[in-house]
N, C-alpha and C positions, 0 to 999 in steps of 0.2 A: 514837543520834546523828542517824541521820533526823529524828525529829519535834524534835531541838531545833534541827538548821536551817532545818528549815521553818518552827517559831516564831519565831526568830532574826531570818529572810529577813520572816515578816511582820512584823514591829516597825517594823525600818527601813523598809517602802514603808510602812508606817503613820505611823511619825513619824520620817520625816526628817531632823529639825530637833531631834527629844529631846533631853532630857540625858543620856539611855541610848541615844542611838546609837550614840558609838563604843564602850560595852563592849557592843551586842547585836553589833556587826561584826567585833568580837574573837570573840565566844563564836561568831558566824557560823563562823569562817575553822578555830576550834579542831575545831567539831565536823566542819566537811567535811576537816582535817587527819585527824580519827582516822577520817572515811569512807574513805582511803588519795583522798579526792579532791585530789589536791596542786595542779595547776593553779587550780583554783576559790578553792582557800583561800591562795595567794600572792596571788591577783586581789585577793580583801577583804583582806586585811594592807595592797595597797598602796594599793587604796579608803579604808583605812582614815589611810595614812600623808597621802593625797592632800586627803582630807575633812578633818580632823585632825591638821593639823602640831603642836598645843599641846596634844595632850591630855593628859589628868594624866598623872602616874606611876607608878600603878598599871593604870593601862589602856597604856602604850607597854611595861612590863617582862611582860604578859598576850602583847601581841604580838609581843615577843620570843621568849617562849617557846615561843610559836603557828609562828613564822616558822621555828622549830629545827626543831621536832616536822614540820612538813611540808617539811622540806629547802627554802625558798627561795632562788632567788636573790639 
């Protein structure tokens, strides 16, 4: 799960603006959930809710599941 945040984390400063942003910020927040990094990965959930108020529905029902697994507030 390390190297997929690390690739994750470079995408978004990579591109920003993607069309794969918000699911590289989901798969961000998933993989620092299963690092037991919970702070970090509620951070991007809400980066993610912040960046992304419209995003599809398969990437908000991704961060749902993201937001469970690392107990969010």
């Amino acid at each position: 799960y390390g190297d997929a945040a690390r690739i994750y984390a470079t995408n978004l400063q990579l591109y920003p603006g993607g069309a794969k942003a918000p699911d590289n910020m989901v798969k961000l927040g998933m993989a620092l959930a299963n690092l037991d990094r919970t702070k970090e990965a509620c951070q991007a959930f809400a980066e993610l809710e912040r960046r992304w108020p419209d995003m599809p529905a398969n990437v908000r029902k991704a961060a749902d599941r993201g937001r469970t697994l690392a107990v969010c507030p």
